[in-house]
Biopython code that builds the backbone (N, CA, C, O; Angstrom):
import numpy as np
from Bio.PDB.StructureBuilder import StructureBuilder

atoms = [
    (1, "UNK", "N", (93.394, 104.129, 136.543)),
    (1, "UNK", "CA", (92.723, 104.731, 135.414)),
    (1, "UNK", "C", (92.867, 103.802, 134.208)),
    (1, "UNK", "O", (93.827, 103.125, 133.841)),
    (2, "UNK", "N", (91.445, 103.985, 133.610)),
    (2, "UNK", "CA", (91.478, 102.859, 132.540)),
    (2, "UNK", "C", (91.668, 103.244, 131.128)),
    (2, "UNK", "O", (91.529, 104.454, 130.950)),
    (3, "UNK", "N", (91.903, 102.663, 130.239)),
    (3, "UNK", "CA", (92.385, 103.224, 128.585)),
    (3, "UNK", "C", (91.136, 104.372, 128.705)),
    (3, "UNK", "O", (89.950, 104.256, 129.015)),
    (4, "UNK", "N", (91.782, 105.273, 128.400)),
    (4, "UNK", "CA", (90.596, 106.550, 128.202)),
    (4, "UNK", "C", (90.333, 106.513, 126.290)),
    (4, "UNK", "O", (89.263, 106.884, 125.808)),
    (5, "UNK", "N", (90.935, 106.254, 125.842)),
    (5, "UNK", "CA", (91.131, 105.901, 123.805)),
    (5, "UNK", "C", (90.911, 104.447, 123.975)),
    (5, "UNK", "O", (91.421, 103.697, 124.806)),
    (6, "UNK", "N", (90.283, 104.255, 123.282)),
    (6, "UNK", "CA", (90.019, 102.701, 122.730)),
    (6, "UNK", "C", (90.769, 102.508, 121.805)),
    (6, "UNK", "O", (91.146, 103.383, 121.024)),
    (7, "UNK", "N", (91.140, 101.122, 121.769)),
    (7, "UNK", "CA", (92.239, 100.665, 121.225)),
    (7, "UNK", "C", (91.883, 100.779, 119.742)),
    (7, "UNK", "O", (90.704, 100.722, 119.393)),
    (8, "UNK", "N", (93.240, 100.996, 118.538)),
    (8, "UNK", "CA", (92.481, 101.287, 116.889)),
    (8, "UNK", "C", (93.191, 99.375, 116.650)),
    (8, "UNK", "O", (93.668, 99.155, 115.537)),
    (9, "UNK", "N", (93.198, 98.662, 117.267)),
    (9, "UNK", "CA", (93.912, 97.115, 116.420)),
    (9, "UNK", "C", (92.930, 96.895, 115.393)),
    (9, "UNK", "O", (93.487, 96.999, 114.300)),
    (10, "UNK", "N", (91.832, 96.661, 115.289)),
    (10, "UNK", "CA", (90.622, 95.686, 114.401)),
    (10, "UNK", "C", (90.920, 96.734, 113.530)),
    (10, "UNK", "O", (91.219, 96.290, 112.422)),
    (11, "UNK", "N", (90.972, 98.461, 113.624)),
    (11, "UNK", "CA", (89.908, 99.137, 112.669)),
    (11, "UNK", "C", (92.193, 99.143, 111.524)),
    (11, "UNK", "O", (92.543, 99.026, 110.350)),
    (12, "UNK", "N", (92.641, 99.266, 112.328)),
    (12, "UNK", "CA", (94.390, 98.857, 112.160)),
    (12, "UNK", "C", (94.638, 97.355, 110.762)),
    (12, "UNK", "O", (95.162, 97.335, 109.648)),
    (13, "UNK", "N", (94.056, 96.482, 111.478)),
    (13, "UNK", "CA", (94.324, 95.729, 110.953)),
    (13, "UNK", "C", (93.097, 95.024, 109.501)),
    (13, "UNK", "O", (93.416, 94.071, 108.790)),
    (14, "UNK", "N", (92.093, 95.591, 109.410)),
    (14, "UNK", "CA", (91.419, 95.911, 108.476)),
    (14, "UNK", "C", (91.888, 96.517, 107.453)),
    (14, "UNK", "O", (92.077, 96.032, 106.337)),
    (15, "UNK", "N", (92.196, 98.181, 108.002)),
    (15, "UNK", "CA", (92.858, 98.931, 106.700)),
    (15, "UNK", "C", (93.774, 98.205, 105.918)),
    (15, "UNK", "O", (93.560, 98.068, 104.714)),
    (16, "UNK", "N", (95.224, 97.502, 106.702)),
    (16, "UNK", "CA", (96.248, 96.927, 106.511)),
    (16, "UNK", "C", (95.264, 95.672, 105.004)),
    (16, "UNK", "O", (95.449, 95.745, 103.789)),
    (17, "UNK", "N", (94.592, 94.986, 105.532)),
    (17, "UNK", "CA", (94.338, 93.892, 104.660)),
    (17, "UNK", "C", (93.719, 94.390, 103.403)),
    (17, "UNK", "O", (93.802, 93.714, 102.378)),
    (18, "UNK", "N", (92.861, 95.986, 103.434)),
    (18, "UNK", "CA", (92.519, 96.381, 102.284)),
    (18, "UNK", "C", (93.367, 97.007, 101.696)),
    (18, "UNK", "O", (93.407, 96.821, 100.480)),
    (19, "UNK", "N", (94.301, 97.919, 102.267)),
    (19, "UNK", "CA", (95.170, 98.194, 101.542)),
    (19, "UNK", "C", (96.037, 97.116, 100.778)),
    (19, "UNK", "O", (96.341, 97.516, 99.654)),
    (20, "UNK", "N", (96.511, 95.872, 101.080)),
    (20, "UNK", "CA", (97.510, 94.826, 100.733)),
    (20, "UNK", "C", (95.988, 94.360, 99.655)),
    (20, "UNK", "O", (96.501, 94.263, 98.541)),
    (21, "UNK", "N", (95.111, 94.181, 99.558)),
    (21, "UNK", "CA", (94.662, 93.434, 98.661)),
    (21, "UNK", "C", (94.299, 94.479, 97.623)),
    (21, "UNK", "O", (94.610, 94.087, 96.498)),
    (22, "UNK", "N", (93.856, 95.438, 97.634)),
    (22, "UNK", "CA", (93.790, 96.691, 96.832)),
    (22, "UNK", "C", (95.353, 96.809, 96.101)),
    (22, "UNK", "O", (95.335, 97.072, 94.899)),
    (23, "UNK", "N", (96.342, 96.679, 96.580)),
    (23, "UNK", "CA", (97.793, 96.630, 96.277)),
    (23, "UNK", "C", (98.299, 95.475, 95.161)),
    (23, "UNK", "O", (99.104, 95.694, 94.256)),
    (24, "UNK", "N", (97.624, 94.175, 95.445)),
    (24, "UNK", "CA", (97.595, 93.000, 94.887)),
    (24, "UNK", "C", (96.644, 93.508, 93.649)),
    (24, "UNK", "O", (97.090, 93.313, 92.518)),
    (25, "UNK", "N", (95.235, 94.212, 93.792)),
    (25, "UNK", "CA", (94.679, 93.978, 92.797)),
    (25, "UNK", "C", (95.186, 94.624, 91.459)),
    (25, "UNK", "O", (95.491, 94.159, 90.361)),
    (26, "UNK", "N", (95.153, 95.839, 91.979)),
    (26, "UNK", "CA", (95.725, 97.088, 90.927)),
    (26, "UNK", "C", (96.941, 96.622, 90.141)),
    (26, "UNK", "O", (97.083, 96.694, 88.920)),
    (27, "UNK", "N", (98.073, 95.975, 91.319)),
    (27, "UNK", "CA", (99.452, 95.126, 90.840)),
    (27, "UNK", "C", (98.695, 94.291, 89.556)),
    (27, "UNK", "O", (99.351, 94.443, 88.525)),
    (28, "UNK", "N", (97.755, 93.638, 89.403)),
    (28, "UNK", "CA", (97.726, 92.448, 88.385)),
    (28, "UNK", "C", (96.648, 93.014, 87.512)),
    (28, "UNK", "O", (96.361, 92.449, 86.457)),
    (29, "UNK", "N", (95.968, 94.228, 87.950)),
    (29, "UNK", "CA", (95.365, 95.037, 86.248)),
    (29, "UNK", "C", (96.481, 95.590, 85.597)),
    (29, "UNK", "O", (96.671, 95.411, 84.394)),
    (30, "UNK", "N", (97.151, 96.179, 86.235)),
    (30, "UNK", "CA", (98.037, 97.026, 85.500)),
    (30, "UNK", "C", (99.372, 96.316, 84.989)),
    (30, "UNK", "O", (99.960, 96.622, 83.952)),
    (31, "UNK", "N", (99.737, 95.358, 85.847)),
    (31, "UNK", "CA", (100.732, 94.001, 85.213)),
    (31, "UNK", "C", (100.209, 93.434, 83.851)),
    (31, "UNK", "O", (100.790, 93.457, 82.766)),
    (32, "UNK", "N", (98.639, 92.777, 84.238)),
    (32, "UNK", "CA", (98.435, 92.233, 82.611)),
    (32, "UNK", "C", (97.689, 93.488, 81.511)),
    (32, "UNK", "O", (97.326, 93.268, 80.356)),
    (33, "UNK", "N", (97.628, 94.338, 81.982)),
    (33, "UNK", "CA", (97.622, 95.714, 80.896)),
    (33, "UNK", "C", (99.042, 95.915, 80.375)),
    (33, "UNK", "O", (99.358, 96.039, 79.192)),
    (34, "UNK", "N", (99.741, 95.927, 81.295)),
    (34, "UNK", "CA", (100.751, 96.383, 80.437)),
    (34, "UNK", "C", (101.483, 95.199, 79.497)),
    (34, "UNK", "O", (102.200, 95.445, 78.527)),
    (35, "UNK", "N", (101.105, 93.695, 80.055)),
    (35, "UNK", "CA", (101.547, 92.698, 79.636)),
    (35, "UNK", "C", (100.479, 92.626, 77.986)),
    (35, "UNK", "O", (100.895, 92.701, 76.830)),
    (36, "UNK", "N", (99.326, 92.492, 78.382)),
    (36, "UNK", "CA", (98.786, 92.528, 76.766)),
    (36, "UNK", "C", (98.798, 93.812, 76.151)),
    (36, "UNK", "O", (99.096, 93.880, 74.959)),
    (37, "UNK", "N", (98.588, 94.580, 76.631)),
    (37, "UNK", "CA", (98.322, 96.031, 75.424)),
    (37, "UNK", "C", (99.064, 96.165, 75.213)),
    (37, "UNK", "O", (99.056, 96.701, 74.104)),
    (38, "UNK", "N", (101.035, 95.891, 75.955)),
    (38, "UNK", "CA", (102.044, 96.711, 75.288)),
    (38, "UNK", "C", (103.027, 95.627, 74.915)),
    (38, "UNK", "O", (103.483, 95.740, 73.778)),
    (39, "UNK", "N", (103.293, 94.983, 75.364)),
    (39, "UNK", "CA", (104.294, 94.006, 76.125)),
    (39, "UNK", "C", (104.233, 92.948, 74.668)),
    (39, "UNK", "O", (105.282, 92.775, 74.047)),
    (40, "UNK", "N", (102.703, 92.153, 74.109)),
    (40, "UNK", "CA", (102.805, 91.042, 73.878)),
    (40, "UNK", "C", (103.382, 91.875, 71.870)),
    (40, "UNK", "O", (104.173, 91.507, 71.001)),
    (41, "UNK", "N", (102.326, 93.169, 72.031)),
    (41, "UNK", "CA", (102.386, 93.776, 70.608)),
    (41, "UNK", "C", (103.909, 93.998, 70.156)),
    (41, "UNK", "O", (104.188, 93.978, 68.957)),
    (42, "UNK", "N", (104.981, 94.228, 71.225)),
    (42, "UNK", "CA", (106.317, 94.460, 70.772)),
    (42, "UNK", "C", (107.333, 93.292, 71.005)),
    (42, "UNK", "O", (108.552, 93.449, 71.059)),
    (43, "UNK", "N", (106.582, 91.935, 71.156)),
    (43, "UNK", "CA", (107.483, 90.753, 71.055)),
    (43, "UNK", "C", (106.840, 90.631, 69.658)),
    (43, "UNK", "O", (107.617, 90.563, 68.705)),
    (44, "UNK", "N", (105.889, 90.607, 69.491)),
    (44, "UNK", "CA", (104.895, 89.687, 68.123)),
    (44, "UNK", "C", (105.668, 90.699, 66.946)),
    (44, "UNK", "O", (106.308, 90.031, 66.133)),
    (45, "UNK", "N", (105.716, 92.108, 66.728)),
    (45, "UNK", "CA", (106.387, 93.111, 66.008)),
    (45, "UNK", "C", (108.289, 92.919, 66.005)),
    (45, "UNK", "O", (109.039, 93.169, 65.062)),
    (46, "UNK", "N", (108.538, 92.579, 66.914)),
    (46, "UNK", "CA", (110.210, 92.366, 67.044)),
    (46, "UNK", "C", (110.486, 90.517, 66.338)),
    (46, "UNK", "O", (111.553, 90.183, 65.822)),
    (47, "UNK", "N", (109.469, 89.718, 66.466)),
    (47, "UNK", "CA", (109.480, 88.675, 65.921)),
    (47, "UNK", "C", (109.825, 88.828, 64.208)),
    (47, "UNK", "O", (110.782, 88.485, 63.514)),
    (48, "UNK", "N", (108.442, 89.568, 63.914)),
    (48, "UNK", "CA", (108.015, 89.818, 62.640)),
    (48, "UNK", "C", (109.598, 90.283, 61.838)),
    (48, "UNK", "O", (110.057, 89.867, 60.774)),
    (49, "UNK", "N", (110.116, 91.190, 62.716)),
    (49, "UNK", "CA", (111.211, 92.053, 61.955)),
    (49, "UNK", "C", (112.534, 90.276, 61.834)),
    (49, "UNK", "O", (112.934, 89.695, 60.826)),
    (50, "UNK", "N", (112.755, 90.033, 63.035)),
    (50, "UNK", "CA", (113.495, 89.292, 62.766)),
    (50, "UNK", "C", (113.476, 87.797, 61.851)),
    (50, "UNK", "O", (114.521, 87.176, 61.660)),
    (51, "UNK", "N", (112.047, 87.291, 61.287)),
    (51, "UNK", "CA", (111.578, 86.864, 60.478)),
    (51, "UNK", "C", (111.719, 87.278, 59.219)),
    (51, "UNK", "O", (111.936, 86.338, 58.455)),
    (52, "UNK", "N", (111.677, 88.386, 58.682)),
    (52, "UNK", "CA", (111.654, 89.151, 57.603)),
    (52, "UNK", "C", (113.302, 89.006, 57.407)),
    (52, "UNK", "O", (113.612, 88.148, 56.579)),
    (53, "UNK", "N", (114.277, 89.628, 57.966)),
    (53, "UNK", "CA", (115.810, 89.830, 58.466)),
    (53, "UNK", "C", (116.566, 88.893, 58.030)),
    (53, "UNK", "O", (117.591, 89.033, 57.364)),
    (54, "UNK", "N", (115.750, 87.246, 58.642)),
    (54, "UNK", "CA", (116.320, 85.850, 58.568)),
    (54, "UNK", "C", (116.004, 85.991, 56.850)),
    (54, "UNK", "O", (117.005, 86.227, 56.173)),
    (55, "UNK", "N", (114.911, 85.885, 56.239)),
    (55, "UNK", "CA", (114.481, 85.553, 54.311)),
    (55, "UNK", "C", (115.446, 86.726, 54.010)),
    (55, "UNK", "O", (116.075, 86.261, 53.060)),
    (56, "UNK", "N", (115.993, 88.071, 54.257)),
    (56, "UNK", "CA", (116.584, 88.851, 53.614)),
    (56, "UNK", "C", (117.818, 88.263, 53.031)),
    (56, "UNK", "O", (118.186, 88.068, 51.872)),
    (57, "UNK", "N", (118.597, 87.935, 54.770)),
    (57, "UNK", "CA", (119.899, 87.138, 54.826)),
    (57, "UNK", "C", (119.780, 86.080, 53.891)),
    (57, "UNK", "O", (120.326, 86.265, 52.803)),
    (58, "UNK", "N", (119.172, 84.991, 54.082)),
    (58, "UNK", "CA", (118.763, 83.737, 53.274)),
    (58, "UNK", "C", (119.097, 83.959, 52.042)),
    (58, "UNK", "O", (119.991, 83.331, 51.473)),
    (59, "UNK", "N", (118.235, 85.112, 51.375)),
    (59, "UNK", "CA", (118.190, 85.075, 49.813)),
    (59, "UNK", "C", (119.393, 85.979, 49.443)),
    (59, "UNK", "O", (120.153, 85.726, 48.508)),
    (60, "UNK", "N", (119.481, 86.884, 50.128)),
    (60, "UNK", "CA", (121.113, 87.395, 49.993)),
    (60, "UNK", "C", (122.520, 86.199, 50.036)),
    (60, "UNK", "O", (123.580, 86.110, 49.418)),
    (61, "UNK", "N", (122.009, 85.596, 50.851)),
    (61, "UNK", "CA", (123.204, 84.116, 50.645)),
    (61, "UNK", "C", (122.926, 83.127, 49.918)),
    (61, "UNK", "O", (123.648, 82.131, 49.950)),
    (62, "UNK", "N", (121.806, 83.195, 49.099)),
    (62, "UNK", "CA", (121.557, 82.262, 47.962)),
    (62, "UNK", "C", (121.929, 82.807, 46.676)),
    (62, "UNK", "O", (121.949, 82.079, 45.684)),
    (63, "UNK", "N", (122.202, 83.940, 46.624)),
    (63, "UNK", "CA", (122.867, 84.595, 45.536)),
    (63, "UNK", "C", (124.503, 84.369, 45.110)),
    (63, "UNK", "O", (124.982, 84.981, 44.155)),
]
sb = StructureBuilder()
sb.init_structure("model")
sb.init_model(0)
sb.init_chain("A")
sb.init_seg("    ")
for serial, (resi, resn, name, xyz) in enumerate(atoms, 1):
    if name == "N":
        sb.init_residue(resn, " ", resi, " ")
    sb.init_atom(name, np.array(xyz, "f"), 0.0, 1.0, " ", f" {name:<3s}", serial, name[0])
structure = sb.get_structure()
């Protein structure tokens, strides 16, 4: 008696590659979303403060 189910490998190994690239894609919208919309605004803002911090100190020690 012969395979009575046909084998699922192709329809198996399809899903597998859309899922992994669907996985990859979403990974690098949502990586550089979170990298520019959130990420770059609270280095550039944490800069700013410690810029400001450094002239406070400065002119406080030039006194």
């Amino acid at each position: 008696m012969a395979a009575a189910i046909k084998p699922i490998v192709s329809t198996l190994k399809r899903r597998i590659i859309l899922d992994i690239t669907t996985g990859f894609a979403l990974g690098g919208l949502f990586g550089s979303a979170w990298w520019y919309g959130f990420h770059k605004k609270q280095v550039t803002r944490r800069d700013a403060w410690y810029a400001e911090y450094e002239k406070t100190k400065a002119a406080e020690n030039a006194e």
